[in-house]
LUMFIZA-551360 format. One record per residue (C-alpha): residue number from 0; residue in one letter; chain; x, y, z. Coordinates in nm, 3 decimals, always signed. Each point is the difference from the previous one (the first is absolute). Layout:
N
(node NUM "A" "A" (X Y Z)),
...
***
This chain:
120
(node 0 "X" "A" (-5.171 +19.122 +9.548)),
(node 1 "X" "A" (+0.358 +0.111 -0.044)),
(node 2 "X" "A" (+0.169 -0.095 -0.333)),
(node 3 "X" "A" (+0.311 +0.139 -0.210)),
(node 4 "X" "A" (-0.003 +0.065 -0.361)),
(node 5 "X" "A" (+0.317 -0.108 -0.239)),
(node 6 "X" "A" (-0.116 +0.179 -0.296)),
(node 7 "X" "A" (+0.276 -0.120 -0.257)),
(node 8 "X" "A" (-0.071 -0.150 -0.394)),
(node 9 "X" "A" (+0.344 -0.185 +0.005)),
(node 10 "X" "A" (+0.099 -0.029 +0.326)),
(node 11 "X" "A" (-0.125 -0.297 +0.204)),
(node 12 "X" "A" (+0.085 +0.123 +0.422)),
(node 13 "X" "A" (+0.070 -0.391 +0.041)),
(node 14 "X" "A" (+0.247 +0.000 -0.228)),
(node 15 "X" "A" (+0.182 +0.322 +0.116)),
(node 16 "X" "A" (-0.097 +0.031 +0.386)),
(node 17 "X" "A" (+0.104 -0.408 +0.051)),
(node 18 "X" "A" (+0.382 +0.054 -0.181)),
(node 19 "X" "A" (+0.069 +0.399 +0.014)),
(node 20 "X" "A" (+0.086 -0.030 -0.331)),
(node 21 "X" "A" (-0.039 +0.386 -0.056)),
(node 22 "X" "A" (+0.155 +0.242 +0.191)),
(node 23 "X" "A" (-0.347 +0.239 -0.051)),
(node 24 "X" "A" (-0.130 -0.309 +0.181)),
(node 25 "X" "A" (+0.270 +0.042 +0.295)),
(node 26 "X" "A" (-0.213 +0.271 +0.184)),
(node 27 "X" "A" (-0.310 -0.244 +0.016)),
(node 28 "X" "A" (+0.184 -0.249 +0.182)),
(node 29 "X" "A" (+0.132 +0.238 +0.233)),
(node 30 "X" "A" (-0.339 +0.065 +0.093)),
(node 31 "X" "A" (-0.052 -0.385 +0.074)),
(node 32 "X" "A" (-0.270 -0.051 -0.312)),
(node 33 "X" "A" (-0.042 -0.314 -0.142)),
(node 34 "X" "A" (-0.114 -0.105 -0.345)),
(node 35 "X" "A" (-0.322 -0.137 +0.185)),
(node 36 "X" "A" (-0.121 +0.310 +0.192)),
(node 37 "X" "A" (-0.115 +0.142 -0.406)),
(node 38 "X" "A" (-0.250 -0.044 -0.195)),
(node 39 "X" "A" (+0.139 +0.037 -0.348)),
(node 40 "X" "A" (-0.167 +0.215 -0.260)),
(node 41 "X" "A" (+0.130 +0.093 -0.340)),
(node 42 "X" "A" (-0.195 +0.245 -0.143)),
(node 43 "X" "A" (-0.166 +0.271 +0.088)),
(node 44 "X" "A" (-0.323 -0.164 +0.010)),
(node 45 "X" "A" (+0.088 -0.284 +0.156)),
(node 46 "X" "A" (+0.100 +0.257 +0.324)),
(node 47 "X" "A" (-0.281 +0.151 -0.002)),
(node 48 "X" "A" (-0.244 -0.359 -0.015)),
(node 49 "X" "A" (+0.193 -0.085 +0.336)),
(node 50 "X" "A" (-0.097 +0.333 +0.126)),
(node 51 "X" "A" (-0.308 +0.023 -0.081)),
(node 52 "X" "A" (-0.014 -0.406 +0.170)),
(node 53 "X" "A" (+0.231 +0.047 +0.274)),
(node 54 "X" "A" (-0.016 +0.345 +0.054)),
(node 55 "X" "A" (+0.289 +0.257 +0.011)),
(node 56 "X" "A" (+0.338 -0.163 +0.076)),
(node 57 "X" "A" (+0.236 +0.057 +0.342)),
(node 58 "X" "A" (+0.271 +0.044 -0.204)),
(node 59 "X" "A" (+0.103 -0.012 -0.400)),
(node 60 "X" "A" (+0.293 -0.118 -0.181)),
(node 61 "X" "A" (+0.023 +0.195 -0.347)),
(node 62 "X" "A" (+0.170 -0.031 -0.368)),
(node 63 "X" "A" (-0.052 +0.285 -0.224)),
(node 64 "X" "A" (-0.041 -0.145 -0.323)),
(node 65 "X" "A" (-0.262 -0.279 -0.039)),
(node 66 "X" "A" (+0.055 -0.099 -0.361)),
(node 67 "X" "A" (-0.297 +0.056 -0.252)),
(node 68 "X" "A" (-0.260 +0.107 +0.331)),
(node 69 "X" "A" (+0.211 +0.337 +0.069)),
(node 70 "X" "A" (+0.161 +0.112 +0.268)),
(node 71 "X" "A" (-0.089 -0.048 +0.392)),
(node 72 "X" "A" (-0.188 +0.343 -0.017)),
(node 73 "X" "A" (-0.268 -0.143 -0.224)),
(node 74 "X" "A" (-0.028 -0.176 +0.399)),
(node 75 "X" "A" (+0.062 +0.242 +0.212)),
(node 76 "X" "A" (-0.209 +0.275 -0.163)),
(node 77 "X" "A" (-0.296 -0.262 +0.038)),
(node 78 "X" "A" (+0.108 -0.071 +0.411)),
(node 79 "X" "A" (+0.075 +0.400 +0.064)),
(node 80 "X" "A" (-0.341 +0.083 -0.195)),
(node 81 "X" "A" (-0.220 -0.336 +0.213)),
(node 82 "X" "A" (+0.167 +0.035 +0.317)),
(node 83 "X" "A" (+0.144 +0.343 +0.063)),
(node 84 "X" "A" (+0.032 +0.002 +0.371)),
(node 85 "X" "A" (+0.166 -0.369 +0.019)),
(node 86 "X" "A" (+0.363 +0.065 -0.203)),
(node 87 "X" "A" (+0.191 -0.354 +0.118)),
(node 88 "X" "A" (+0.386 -0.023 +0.066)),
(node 89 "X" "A" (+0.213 -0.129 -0.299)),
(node 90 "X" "A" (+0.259 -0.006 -0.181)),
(node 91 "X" "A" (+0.195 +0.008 -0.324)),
(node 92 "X" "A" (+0.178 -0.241 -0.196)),
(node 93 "X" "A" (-0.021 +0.045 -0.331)),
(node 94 "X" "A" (+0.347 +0.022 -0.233)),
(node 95 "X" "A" (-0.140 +0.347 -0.145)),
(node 96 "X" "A" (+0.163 +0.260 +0.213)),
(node 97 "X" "A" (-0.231 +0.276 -0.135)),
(node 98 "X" "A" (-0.255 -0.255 +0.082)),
(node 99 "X" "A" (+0.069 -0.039 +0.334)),
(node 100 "X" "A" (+0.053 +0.367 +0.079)),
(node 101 "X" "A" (-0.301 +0.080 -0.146)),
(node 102 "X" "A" (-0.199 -0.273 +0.170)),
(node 103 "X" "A" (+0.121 +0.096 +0.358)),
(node 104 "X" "A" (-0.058 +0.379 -0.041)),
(node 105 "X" "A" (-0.390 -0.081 -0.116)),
(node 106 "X" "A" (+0.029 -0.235 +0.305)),
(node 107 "X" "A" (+0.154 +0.268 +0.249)),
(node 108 "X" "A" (-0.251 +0.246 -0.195)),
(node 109 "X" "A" (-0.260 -0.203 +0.138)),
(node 110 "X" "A" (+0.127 -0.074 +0.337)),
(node 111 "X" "A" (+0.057 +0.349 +0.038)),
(node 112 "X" "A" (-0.367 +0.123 -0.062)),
(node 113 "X" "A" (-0.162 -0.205 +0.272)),
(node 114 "X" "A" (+0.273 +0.132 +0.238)),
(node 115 "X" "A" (-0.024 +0.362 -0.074)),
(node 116 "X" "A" (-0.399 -0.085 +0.010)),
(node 117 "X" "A" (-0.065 +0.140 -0.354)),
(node 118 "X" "A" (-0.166 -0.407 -0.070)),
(node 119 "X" "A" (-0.356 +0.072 +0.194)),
***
């Protein structure tokens, strides 16, 4: 089963996919995702409880900073660790910049190791 992950503790995707109300949001739409295509998680533990259900997702949209559960790597530790050979598409959208930098170079990191075949 495909699926897509909105892992977010504020952010509902209904709310920002249906109106654009972000432009962080903007590239999402671009991409022709709607609010519906997610499955929206907001903590780390929630993510990971639709993993471990639905198994890893096609593609994952990201905030950094998940209120009192941490950050998305508290997440995406747990997927790299499970699933090492499966890293999914995703993206980005948090308002931390640092956030977002640092998500999409453990992302690319990841990516990156399958590719060059150093995942086995």
């Amino acid at each position: 089963m495909t699926w897509k992950l909105w892992l977010d503790d504020v952010r509902d995707p209904t709310f920002f996919l249906r109106r654009g109300y972000a432009p962080e949001m903007n590239q999402y739409l671009r991409l022709d995702l709607k609010a519906e295509d997610f499955v929206w998680c907001k903590t780390p533990d929630e993510a990971k409880q639709a993993v471990q259900e639905r198994g890893v997702p096609e593609f994952m949209a990201l905030d950094h900073d998940l209120g009192y559960a941490g950050t998305v790597f508290h997440f995406l530790n747990w997927l790299a660790e499970e699933h090492p050979n499966s890293p999914p598409k995703w993206m980005s959208h948090s308002s931390n910049r640092c956030g977002v930098d640092n998500t999409n170079a453990f992302m690319d990191s990841w990516h990156r190791s399958l590719d060059e075949g150093l995942l086995e």
